[in-house]
N, C-alpha and C positions, 0 to 999 in steps of 0.2 A: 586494675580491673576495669576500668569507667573504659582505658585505650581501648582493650580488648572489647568489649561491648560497641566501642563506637565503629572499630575496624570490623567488627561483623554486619555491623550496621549498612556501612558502605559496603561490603562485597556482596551483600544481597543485594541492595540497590543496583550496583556495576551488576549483578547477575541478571535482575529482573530489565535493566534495561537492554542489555545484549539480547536476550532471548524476546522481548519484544522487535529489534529491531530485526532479527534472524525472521521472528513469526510475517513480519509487514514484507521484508524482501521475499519469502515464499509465495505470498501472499499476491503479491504485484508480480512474480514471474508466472504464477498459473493463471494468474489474467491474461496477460500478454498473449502463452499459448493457446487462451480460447478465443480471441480475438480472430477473425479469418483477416487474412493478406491486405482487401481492402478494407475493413476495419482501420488493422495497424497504420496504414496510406494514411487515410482520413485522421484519425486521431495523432498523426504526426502533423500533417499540416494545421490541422487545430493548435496545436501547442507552439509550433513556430508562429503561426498569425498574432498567438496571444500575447508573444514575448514581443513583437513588434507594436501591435495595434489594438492587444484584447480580445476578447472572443467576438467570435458573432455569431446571429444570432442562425446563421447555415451549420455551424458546430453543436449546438447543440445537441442533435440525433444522436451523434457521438459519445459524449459526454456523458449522456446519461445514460449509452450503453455502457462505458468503462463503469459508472458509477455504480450501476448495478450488477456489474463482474464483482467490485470489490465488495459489496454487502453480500452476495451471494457466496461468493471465497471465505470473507467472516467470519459468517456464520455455517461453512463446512468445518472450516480450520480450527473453529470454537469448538465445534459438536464435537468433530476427531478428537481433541484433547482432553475432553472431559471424560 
């Protein structure tokens, strides 16, 4: 009985993290689509610069627009599901 209880245990867990990790990639593609053309431009070269040298502080504008795509996506994708 204790397997059984522990093996349920872990399949909700593997459940709850799969379906988080499904909620984040939706989550980060309807960013992407709200992103316009230069946007996407700008926030790529942001992310290459960072991987070389770090941000600076010309990426920021950026930044804080993705950043507030993904609080804004959030909390749609929050409200949707409740």
């Amino acid at each position: 009985m204790a397997s059984l209880e522990r093996r349920l245990r872990q399949l909700e867990t593997h459940a709850d993290t799969s379906s988080r990790r499904e909620d984040e990639a939706a989550i980060g593609g309807e960013v992407m689509r709200r992103l316009t053309d230069e946007e996407l431009e700008r926030y790529e070269r942001a992310l290459d610069r960072a991987l070389e040298e770090g941000f600076a502080e010309e990426d920021r504008p950026i930044l804080e627009r993705v950043e507030r795509l993904y609080e804004e996506m959030s909390c749609e994708f929050a409200g949707a599901q409740a």
